[in-house]
N, C-alpha and C positions, 0 to 999 in steps of 0.2 A: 317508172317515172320518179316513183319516192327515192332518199337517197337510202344507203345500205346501211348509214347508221341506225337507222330507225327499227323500232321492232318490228318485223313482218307481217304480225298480228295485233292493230291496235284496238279490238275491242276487249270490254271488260272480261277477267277471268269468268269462267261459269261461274265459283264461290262469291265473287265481287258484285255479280249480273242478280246473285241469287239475295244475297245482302241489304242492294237496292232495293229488292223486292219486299224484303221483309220490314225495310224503312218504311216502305208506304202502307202494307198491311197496318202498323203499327199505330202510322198518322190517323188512317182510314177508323181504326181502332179510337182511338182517343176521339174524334169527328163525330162517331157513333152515339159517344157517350151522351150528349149531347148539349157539350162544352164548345166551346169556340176553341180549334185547332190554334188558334194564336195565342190564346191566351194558357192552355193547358199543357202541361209538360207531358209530350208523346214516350221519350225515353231520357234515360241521365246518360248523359254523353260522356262516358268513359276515355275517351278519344282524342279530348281537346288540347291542342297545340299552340294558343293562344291566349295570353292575358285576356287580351281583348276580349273576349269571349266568355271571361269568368267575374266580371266584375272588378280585373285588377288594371285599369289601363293607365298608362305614364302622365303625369299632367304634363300637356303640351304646351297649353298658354305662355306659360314664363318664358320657355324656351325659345318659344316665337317672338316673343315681343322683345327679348334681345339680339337675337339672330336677324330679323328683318331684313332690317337694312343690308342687311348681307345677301340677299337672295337672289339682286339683280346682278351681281359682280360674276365673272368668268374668270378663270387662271387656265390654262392648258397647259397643267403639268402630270405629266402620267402617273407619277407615285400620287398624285392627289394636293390639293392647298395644304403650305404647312404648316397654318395655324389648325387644320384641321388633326393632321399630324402629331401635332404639339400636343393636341388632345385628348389624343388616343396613346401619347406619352406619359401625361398625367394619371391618366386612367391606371396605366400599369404601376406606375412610382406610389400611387397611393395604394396598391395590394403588394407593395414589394417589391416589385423588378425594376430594370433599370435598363432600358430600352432608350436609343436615342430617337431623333425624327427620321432621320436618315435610313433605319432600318423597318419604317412603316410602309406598306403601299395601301391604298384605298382601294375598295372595291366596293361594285354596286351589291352585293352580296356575298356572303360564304359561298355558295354556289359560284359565283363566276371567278372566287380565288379559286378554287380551284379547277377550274377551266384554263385559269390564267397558267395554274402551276405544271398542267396537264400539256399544253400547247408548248410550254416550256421546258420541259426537261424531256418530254415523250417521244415516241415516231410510234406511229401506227402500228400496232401488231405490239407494244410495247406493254408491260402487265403492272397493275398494282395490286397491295397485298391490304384486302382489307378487311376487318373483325367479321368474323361470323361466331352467335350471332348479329347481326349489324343493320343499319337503314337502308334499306332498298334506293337510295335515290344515288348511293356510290357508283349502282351499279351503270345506274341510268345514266349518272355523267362521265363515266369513264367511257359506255357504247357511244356517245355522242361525239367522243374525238378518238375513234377508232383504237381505243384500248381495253383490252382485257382485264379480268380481275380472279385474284386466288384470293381462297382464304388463307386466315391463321386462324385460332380459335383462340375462345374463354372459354375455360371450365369454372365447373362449379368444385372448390373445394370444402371441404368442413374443417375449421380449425381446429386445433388441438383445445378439450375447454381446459385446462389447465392454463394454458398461455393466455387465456380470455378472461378479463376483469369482473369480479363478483358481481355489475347490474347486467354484465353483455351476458354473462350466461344465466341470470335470471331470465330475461328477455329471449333467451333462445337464439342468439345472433352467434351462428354456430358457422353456417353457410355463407360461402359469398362466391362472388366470380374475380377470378383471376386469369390475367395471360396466363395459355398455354407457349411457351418460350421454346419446347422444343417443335412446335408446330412451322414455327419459319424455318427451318430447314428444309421443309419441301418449297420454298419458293422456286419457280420457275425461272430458266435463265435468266430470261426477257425482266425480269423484274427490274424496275425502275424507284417505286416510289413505295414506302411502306406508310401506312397510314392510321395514328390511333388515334381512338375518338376519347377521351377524357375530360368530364364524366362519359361514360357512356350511351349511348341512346339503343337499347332502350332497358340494360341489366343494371343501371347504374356503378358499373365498377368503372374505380380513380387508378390511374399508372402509378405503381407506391416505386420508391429509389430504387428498388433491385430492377421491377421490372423496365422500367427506363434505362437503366446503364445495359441490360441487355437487347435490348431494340436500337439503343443506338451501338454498342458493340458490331452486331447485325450491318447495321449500315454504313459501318464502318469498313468491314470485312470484305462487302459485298459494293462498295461503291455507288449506294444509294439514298436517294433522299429521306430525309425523315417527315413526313407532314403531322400535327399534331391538331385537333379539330377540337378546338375549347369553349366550342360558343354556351355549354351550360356550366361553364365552368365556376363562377361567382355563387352558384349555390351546391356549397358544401355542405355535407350534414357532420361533420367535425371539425375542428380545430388543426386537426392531426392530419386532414389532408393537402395536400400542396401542390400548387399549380407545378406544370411541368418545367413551366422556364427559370422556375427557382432551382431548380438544378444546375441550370448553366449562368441565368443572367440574372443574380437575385441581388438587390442592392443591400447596400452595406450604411454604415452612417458615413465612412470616410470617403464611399461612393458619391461624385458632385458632377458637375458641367466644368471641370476644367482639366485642361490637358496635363495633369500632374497624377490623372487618374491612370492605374499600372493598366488598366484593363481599355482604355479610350483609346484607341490607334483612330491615326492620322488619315483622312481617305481624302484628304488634299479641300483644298478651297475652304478651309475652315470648319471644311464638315468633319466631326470626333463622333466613332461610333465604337457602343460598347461590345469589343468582343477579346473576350478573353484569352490570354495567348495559349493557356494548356487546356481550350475550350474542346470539345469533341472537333472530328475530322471528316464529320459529314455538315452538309447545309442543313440548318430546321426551322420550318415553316411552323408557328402558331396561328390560327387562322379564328377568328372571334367577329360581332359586332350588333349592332344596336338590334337585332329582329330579339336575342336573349337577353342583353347587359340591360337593357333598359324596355325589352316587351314591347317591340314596337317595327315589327315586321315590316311593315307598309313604307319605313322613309327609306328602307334602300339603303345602309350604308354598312358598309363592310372593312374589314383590314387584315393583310397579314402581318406581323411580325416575326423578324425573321433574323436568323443568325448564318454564319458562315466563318469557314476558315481564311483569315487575313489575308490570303492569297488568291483567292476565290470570288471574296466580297464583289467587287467592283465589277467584275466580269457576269456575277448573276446580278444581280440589282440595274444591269443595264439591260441583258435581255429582259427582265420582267418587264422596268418602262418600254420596251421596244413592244413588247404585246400590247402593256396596257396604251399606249400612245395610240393603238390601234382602233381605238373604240372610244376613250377618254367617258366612259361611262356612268360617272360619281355625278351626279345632280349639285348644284353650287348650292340650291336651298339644302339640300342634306349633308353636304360639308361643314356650313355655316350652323348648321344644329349639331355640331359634333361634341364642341365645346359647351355650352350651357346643359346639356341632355347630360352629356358622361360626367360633369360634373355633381348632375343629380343622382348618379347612377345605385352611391351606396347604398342612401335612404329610402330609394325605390325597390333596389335587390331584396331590402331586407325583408321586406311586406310580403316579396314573393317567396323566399325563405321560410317565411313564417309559417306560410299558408303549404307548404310543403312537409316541411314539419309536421306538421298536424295531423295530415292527414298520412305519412309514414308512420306515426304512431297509432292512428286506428286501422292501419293494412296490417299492421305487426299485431294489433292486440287480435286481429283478427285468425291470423294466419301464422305460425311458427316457421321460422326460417328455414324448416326442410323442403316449406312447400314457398316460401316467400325469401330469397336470397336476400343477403342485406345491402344497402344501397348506400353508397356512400357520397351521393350525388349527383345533382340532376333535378329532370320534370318527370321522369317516368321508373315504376317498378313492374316485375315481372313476378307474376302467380301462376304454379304449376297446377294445376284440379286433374289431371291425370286420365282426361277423356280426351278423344279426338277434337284438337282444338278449332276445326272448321264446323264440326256440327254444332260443340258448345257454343262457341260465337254465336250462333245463331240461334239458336237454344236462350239463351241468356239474352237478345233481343224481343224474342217472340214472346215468351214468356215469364220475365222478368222484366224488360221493360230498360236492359241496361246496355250499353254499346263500349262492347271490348276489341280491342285488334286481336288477333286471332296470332300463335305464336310463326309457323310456319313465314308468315308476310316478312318476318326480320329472319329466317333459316336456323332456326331452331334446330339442334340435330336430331330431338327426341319430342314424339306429341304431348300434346296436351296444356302447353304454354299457353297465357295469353297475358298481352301488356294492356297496364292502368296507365292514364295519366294521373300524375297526386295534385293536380292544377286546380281541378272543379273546388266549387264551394264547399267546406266541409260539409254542411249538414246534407246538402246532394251525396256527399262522396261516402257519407258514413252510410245513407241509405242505400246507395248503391252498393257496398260490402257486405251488406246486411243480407241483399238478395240474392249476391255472387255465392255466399257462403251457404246460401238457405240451397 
């Protein structure tokens, strides 16, 4: 009766069945004590995937009380309303890039761009290639429109410490993850769409210039999409790392809004989109939006940004409004907060920056980069403790009181992983490291 996208088996894994288990022992624990379960902290949630949740959430007020009036209003345009557009144009011009509106579309979420991208470029039995280790929910949305998935990998390399700056090799920032580049060579015919997550979820490693000109080489070669997944992108832990679309679409001071620009080609009706004529020769989707830029999950608004060769353009940017026209998805109250929200968006990232920060430096004072790779960005690090990372998990629940993901859940290729989020409250997260470590 079910359809065949579905997994066959929808109940919880045994390990996942056993986890719940140990959630409630824990609750039932703390109950015992005889504290009020409400009031007492059962375990520090390692886990956490939401501002919301830690204390740090977006002030909404302002943004409401500008946007209102805007909430009753409807436009049924597939790419999305273009002052919403305009927006999310702003949004880029102020980190750099130089994005027109033209090449934004709206989406009720990351998740459904790439549904949108899926429907769009794929046919059934068609394969993407994506990071192991990686998020499990790739996998889940590629089963959902009848596509496969291969890996490529990240390895861990050690750098040379010579080439490393006198505080990185006090600090022991020796390890990190990097594309494995010769790993796409085994993609399968069928490959369609190559997909990198940068920052990372959940090793933290950034696409640095080589390994980008060789993924899009790759897709060049191979007549394939590039998609690039940046929704943690705004928290960097350097200066030195760079968004990806600085590579192709990074504005310049002489870069403006007028057709004098070498890079603006004409796509008719007034509309000037930036794409460079010696730009790469595949299409590249960036796919970002408000659940990370501004911590705020719950309002639903999403976007691609996206380039293409001047040949190409018009002919993809029509099929995508043809899918999205399908559904017209974008809530007009969440259009309408695009612009007051992303305009907050700096001074808000920073706070979350901060509190990242922070607590990278006490995973680092804790742990040496042989067993903690360095992170170059993101909500989440990965710590290697070198036991079976399904018992540990569990272990470090039951008797410590701490709730880690366990590494296997993202395809680890070796045990004993397990991923932090660096989100919680410091002084939770320093005590939780305390007990990971004990």
């Amino acid at each position: 009766m079910l359809s065949s996208r579905l997994p066959k088996d929808l109940s919880p894994s045994p390990f996942f069945a056993e986890l719940e288990r140990a959630k409630a022992d824990v609750l039932a624990e703390c109950a015992g004590t005889g504290g009020n379960v409400a009031e007492c902290l059962p375990f520090i949630d390692m886990t956490v995937s939401s501002p919301l949740r830690v204390g740090l959430p977006f002030d909404l007020a302002p943004a409401v009380e500008k946007a209102k009036d805007e909430f009753g209003t409807w436009v049924a345009d597939a790419a999305g309303r273009r002052d919403a557009r305009e927006a999310v144009v702003e949004y880029y011009r102020q980190r750099g890039g130089a994005f027109t509106a033209g090449q934004i579309i709206l989406t009720a979420s990351t998740s459904e761009a790439y549904s949108v991208l899926f429907k769009t470029f794929c046919d059934p039995g068609d394969v993407i290639l994506t990071p192991m280790p990686g998020y499990p929910l790739l996998d889940t949305l590629a089963q959902l429109e009848h596509l496969e998935c291969a890996p490529y990998f990240l390895k861990i390399r050690r750098e040379n410490a010579r080439r490393l700056a006198t505080d990185e090799r006090r600090e022991g920032a020796g390890f990190r993850f990097v594309l494995d580049s010769d790993s796409l060579l085994a993609a399968p015919e069928r490959a369609k769409i190559l997909l990198l997550v940068s920052p990372h979820n959940p090793t933290g490693h950034c696409v640095s210039r080589e390994e980008w000109n060789e993924a899009v080489r790759f897709c060049e070669e191979n007549n394939m999409i590039l998609v690039v997944d940046e929704v943690f992108a705004d928290y960097a832990f350097s200066d030195k790392v760079q968004r990806s679309w600085q590579y192709v679409i990074a504005s310049e001071a002489k870069q403006s809004m007028n057709v004098e620009c070498a890079n603006l080609w004409d796509a008719g009706g007034g509309d000037f989109i930036n794409l460079p004529e010696d730009g790469p020769k595949c299409p590249i989707f960036w796919l970002n939006g408000l659940s990370k830029a501004v911590g705020s999950p719950q309002l639903k608004l999403g976007w691609m940004a996206f380039y293409a060769p001047r040949e190409k353009f018009e002919e993809i940017r029509a099929a995508l409004e043809f899918v999205e026209d399908a559904y017209l998805s974008v809530s007009s109250p969440a259009q309408s907060l695009a612009r007051p929200m992303l305009a907050a968006s700096a001074a808000y990232e920073s706070c979350i920056r901060e509190r990242l920060l922070q607590n990278w430096k006490t995973l680092r004072e804790a742990f040496p980069s042989k067993y903690c790779p360095e992170v170059l960005g993101g909500w989440y690090a990965v710590v290697r403790l070198g036991e079976d990372d399904e018992e540990l998990t569990l272990r470090l629940l039951r008797e410590k009181h701490v709730l880690v993901q366990p590494g296997f859940f993202f395809d680890f290729d070796e045990d004993g992983w397990v991923v932090i989020s660096l989100l919680q409250e410091p002084l939770l997260f320093k005590e939780a490291i305390t007990r990971i470590k004990q």
